[in-house]
C-alpha positions as CSV (number, residue, x, y, z in Angstrom):
1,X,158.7,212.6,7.5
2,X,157.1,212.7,10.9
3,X,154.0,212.9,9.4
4,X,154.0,210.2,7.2
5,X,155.3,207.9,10.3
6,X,152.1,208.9,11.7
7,X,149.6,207.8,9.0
8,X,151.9,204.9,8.8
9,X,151.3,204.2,12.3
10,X,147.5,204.5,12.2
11,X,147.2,202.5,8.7
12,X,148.9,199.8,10.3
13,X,146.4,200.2,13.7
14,X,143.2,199.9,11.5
15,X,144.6,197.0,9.3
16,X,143.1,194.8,11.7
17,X,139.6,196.2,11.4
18,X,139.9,196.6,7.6
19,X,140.9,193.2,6.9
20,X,138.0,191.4,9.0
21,X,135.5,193.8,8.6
22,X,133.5,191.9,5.9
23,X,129.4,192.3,6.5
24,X,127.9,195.5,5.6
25,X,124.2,196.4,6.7
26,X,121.9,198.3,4.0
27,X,118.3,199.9,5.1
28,X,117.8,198.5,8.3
29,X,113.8,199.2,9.5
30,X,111.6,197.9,12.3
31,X,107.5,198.6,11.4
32,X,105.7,200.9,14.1
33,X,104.1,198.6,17.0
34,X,102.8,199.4,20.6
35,X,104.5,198.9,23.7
36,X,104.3,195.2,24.1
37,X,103.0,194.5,20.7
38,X,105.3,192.1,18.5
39,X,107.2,193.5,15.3
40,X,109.6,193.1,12.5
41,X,112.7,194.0,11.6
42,X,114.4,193.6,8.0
43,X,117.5,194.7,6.7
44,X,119.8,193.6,3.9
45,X,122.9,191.8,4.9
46,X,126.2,191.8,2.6
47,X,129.2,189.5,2.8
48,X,132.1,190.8,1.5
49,X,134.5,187.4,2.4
50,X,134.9,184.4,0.4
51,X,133.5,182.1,3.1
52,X,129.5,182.1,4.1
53,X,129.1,184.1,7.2
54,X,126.3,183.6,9.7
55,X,124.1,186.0,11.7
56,X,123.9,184.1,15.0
57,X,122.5,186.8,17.5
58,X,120.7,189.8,17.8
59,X,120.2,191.9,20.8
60,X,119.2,195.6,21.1
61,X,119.9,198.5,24.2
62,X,116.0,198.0,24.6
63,X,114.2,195.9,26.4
64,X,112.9,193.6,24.1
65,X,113.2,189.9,23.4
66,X,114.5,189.6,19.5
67,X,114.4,186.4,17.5
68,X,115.8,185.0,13.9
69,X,112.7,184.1,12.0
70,X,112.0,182.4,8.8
71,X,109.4,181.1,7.5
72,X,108.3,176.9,6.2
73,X,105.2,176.0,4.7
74,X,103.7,179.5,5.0
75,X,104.4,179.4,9.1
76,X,106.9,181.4,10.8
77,X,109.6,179.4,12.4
78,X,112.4,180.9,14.9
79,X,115.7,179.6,12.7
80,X,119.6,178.9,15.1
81,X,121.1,181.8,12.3
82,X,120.8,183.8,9.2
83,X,123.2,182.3,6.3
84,X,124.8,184.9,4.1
85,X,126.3,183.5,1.4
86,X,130.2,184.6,0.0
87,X,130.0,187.4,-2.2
88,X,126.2,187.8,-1.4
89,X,123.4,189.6,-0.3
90,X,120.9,188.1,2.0
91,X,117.6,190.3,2.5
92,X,115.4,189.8,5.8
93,X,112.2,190.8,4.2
94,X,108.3,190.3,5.1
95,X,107.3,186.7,4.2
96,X,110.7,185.4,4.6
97,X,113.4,185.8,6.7
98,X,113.4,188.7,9.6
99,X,114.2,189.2,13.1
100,X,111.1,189.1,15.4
101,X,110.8,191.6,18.2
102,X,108.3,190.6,21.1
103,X,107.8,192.4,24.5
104,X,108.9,195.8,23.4
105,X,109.2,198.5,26.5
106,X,107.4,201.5,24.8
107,X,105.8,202.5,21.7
108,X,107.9,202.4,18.2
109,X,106.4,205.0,15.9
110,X,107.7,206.4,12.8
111,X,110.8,208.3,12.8
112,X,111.9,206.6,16.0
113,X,115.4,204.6,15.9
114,X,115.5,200.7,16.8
115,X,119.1,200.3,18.0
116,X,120.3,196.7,17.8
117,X,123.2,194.4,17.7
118,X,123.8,191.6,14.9
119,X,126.6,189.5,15.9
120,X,127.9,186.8,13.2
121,X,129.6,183.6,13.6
122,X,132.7,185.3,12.2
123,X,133.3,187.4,15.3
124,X,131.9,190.5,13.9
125,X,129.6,192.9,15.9
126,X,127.9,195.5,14.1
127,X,125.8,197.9,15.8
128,X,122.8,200.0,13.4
129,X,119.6,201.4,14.1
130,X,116.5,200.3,12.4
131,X,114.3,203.1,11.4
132,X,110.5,202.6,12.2
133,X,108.1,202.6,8.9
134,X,104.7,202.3,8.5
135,X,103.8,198.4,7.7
């Protein structure tokens, strides 16, 4: 009986997280650049809630300066957030929307990890790393 109380108890802990835990992250990459030398990242973002969910900010353990980026009559533009739809999947992907990386503090090559943090308008904070590719 103990027991049970127990998983009780930590069911009822995590319910929080659970419940509000709605954006998942798939395939998050950054392409290989030099120290300095401005990159991409891309990623695709799923919403799980019935309300449209916004990536606001981006930040990463790294010195680096990141940026939302999309793109208007074939230029690049720095966008205020990233919409994700209910019950969607928005993709950050070359040529359209993508988070910019400038300044970098040391050389990305393949393999590496790009850590960063998305944070949505929701209140959510989810840490991933991107892997580096090839471009």
């Amino acid at each position: 009986m103990k027991y049970l109380y127990k998983i009780a108890l930590v069911c009822t802990a995590l319910l929080p997280t659970i419940l509000f835990a709605k954006i998942s992250v798939q395939q998050p990459v950054i392409f290989t650049a030099q120290k300095g030398e401005p990159t991409a990242i891309f990623m695709q973002l799923r919403n799980d809630s019935e309300q449209e969910v916004n990536l606001a900010i981006v930040q990463s353990k790294d010195k680096a300066r990141l940026e939302l980026h999309g793109t208007q009559n074939g230029k690049m533009i720095e966008v205020t957030g990233i919409p994700i739809p209910p019950q969607s999947t928005t993709e950050l992907k070359r040529g359209g929307l993508h988070i910019m990386v400038f300044d970098t503090e040391k050389d990305l090559t393949i393999g590496d990890e790009y850590p960063i943090h998305l944070f949505f308008d929701n209140g959510e904070i989810i840490e991933v790393n991107a892997k580096v590719i090839s471009p």
